[in-house]
C-alpha positions as CSV (number, residue, x, y, z in Angstrom):
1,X,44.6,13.7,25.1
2,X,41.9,13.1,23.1
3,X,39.2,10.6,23.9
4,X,38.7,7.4,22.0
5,X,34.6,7.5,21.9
6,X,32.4,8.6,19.2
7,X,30.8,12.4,20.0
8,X,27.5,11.7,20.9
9,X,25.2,13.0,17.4
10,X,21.8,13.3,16.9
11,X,21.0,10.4,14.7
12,X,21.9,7.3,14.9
13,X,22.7,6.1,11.2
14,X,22.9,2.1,11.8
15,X,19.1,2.0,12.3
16,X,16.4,-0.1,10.8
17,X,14.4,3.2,10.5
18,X,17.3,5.6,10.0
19,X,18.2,2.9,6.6
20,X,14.5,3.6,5.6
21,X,14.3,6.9,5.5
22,X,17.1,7.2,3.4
23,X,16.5,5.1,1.0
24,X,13.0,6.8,0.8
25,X,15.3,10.4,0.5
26,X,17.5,8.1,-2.4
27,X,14.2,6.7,-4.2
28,X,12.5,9.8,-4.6
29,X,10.1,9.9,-7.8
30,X,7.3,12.6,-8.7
31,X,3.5,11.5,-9.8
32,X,3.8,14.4,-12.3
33,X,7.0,13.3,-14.5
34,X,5.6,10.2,-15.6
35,X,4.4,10.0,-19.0
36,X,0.9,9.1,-19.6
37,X,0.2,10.1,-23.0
38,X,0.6,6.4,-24.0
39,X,-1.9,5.6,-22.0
40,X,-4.7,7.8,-23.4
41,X,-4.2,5.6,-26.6
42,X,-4.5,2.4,-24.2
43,X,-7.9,3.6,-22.4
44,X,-9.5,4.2,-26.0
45,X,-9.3,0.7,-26.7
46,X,-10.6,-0.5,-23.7
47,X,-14.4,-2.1,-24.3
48,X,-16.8,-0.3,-22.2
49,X,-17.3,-3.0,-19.3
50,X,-13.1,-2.6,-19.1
51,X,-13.0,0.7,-18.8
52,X,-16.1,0.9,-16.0
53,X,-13.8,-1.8,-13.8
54,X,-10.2,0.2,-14.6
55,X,-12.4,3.0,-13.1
56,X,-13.4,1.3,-9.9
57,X,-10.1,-0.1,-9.2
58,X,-8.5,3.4,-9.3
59,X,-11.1,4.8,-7.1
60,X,-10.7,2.2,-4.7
61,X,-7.2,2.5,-4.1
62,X,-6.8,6.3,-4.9
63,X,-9.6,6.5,-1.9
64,X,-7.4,3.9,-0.4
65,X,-4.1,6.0,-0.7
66,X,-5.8,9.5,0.8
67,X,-7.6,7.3,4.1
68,X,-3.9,6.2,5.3
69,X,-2.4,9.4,4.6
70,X,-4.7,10.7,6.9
71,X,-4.9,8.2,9.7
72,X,-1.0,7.8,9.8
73,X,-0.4,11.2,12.5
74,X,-1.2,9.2,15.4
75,X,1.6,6.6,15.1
76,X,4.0,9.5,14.2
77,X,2.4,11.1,17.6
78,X,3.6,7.9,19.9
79,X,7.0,6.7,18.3
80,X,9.8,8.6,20.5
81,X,12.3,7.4,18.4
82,X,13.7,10.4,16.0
83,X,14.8,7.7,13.4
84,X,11.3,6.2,13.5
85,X,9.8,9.6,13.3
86,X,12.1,10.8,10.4
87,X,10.9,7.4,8.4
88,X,7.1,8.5,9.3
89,X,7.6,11.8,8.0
90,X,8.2,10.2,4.8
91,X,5.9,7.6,4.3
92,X,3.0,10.1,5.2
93,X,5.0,12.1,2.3
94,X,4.7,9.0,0.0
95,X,1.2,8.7,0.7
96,X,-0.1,11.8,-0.2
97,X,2.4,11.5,-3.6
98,X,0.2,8.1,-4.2
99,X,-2.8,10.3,-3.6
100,X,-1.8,12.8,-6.1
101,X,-1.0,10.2,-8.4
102,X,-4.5,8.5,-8.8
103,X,-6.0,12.1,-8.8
104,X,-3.4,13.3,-11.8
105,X,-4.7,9.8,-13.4
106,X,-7.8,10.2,-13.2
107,X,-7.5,14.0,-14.5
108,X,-5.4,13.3,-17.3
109,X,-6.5,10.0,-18.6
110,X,-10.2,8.7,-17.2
111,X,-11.4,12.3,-18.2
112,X,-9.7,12.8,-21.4
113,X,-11.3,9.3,-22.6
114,X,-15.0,10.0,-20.9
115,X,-14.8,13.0,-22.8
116,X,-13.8,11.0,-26.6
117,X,-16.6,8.6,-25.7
118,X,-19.1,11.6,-25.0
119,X,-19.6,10.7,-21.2
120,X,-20.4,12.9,-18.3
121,X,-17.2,13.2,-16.5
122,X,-17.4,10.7,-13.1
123,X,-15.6,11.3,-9.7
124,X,-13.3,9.5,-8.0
125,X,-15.1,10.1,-4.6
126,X,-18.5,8.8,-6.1
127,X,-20.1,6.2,-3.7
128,X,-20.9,4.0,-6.1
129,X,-17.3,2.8,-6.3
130,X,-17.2,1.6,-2.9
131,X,-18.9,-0.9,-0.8
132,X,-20.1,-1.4,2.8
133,X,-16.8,-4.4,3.7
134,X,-14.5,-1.5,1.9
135,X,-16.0,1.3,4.1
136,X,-15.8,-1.1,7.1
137,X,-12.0,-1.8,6.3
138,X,-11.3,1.6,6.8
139,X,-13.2,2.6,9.7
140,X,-11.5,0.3,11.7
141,X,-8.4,1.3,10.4
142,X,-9.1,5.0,11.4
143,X,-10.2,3.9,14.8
144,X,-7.3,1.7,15.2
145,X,-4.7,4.1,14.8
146,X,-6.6,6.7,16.9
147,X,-7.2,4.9,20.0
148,X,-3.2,5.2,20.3
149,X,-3.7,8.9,20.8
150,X,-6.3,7.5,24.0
151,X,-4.5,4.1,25.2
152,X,-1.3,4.0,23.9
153,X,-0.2,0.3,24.8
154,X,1.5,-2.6,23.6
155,X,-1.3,-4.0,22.2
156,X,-2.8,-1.0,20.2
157,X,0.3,-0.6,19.0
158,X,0.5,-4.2,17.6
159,X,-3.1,-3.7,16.4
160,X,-2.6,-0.4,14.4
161,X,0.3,-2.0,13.0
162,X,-1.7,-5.0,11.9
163,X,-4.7,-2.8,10.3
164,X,-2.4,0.0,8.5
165,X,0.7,-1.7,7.9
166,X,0.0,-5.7,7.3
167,X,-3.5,-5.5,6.1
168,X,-4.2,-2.3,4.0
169,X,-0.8,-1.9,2.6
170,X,0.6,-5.4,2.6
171,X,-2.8,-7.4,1.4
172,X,-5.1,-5.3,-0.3
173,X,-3.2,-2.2,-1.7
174,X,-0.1,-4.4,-2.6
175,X,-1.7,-7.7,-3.9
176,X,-4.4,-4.7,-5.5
177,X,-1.6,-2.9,-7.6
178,X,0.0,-6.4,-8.4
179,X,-2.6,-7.1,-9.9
180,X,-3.3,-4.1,-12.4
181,X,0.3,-4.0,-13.0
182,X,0.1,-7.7,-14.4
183,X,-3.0,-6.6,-16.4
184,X,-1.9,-3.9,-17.8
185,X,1.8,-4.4,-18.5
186,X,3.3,-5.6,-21.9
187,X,2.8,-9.6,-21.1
188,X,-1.1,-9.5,-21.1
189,X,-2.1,-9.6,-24.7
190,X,-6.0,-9.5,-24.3
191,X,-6.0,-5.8,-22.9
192,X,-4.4,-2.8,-24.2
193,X,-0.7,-1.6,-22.6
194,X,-1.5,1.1,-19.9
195,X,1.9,2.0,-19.5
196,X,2.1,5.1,-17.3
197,X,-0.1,3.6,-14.8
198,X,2.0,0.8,-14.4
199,X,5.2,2.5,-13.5
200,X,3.3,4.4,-10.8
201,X,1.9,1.3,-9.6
202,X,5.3,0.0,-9.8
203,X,6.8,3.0,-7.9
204,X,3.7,2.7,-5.4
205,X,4.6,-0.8,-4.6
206,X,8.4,-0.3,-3.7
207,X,7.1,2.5,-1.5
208,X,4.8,0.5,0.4
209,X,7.3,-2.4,0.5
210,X,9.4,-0.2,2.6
211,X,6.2,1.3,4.5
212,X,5.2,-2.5,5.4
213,X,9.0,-3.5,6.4
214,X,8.6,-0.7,8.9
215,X,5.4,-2.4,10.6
216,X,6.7,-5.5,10.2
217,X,10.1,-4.5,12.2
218,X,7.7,-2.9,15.0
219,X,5.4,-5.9,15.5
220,X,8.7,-8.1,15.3
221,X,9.9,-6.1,18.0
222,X,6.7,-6.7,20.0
223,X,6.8,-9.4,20.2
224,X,10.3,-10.9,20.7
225,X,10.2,-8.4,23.6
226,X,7.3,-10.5,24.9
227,X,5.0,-7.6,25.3
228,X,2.7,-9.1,22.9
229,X,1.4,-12.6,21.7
230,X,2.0,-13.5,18.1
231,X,-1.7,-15.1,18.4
232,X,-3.1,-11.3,18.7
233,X,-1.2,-10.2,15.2
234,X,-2.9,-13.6,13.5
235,X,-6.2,-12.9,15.2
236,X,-6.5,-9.5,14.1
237,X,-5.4,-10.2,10.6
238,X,-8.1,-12.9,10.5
239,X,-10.9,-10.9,11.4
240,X,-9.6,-8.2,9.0
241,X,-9.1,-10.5,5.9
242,X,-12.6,-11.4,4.8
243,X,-13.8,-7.2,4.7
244,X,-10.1,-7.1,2.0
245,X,-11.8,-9.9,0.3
246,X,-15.2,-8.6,-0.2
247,X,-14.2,-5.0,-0.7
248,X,-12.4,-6.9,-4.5
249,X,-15.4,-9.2,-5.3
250,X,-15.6,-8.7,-8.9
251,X,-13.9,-5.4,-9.0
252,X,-10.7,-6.3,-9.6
253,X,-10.7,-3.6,-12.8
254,X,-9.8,-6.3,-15.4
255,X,-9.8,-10.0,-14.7
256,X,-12.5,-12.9,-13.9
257,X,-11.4,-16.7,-12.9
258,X,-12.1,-16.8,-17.4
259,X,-11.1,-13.5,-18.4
260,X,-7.6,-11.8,-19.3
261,X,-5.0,-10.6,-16.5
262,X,-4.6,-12.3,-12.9
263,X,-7.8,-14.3,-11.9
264,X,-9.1,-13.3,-8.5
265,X,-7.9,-16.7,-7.1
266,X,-4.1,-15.9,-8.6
267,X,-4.3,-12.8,-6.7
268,X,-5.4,-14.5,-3.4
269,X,-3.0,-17.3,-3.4
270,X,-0.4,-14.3,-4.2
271,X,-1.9,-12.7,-1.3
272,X,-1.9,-15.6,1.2
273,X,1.7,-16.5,0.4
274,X,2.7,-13.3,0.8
275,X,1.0,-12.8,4.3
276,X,2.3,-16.2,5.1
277,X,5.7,-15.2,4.5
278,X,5.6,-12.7,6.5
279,X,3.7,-13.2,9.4
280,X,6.9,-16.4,9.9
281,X,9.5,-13.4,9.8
282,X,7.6,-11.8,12.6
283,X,7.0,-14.0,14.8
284,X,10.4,-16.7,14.2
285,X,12.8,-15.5,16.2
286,X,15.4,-17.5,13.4
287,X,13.8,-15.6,10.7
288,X,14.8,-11.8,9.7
289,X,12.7,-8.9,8.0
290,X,14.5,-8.3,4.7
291,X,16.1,-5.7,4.0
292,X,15.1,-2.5,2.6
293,X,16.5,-3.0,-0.8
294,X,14.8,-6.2,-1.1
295,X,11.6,-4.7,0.1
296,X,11.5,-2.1,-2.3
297,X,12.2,-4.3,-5.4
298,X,9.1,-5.6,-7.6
299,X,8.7,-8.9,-9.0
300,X,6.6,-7.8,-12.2
């Protein structure tokens, strides 16, 4: 007679991570169909102090995009779980596709228009783009996620997750690219329609929606579990915070508090709400982390 119970399988498709890594597998996109040529009309009519700033945003965040892909191994090194390692595999995926896509930007369009305005062509990787609090940011993140490799506990774990996952991808990358894609979408007259960087910004965004649910879940985990103190996620965060905002001071690649797009303080309040809202579904046990469809959807 044969038995009742499911055959033990491999994966276990209910999962929180299993659900991620599928709809990554579902949302797939490549950095190299997206049109730009629409955009090389948009840079040319950018005045010069524009185009400088649209420069030093993309630096910023394509630097941004490469440091993470790089520092994420040692998290994918500590999770046992096969689901949460099959979602790791692709967000480090995702991350180097954001990479390539800043890169393929820069190539294609920043180039293209250096050269019409008879400039020397610039770098990415120039360190005039970046900042000590920027360099600082990252640092810490690198050593965050590599002292789990040396003292993988609770509490590293909740830290990494709060440098990589809450901080770097869900305050400055995600509040960054909200940004540019309000100031250079089709409802900001003062600046010229960049509209192949803002469906990779918009593509970039539902990807790190997803990456950030994943941290979130973790640290949710965490600490319902009691192995850590919601007081240690805030604390990090807060000494974290002020290096996010001074890495932006007045690069923010389009806007001022009196100029066209976002002002800085739109983008912090957008910020701080965001945070807010999520730091209540981590540590509420009556609150949920959404789920992954509403994490991946955009609001502009």
């Amino acid at each position: 007679m044969a038995s009742s119970e499911d055959p033990a399988m491999q994966l276990s498709t209910g999962t929180r991570s299993h659900n991620y890594y599928r709809n990554a597998v579902e949302k797939h996109w490549d950095p190299h169909e997206i049109d730009l040529e629409a955009d090389l009309e948009g840079a040319a009519e950018l005045p010069e102090p524009a185009f400088v700033g649209l420069k030093q945003s993309l630096a910023l965040f394509g630097a941004g995009e490469e440091s993470v892909t790089e520092d994420l191994a040692p998290l994918a090194v500590v999770l046992e779980d096969i689901g949460d390692q099959m979602f790791l595999t692709t967000q480090l995926y995702e991350e180097s596709k954001h990479t390539d896509f800043f890169d393929r930007y820069w190539r294609e369009v920043i180039h293209t228009e250096e050269e019409r305005r008879g400039q020397e062509l610039s770098s990415p990787t120039d360190e005039k783009w970046f900042n000590e609090p920027y360099d600082e940011l990252f640092e810490r993140n690198e050593r965050a996620m590599a002292r789990l490799l040396e003292d993988d506990t609770p509490e590293n774990r909740a830290r990494a997750h709060c440098h990589y996952h809450l901080t770097i991808e869900g305050i400055l990358a995600q509040t960054g690219y909200y940004g540019l894609t309000l100031a250079y979408g089709e409802n900001e007259p003062e600046l010229p329609d960049l509209p192949g960087l803002v469906e990779g910004l918009k593509l970039v965004r539902s990807d790190e929606g997803r990456h950030v649910g994943f941290g979130m879940a973790k640290l949710k985990s965490l600490v319902s579990e009691g192995a850590v103190e919601p007081d240690l996620l805030r604390e990090t965060v807060d000494e974290l915070v002020p290096l996010v905002q001074e890495s932006l001071a007045g690069d923010d690649g389009a806007s001022s508090e009196s100029g066209p797009g976002p002002s800085p303080a739109d983008l912090a309040d957008y910020a701080y709400t965001k945070h807010e809202q999520r730091m209540q579904q981590i540590t509420s046990a009556s609150e949920k982390i959404p789920d992954v469809d509403e994490l991946t959807e955009l609001e502009a």
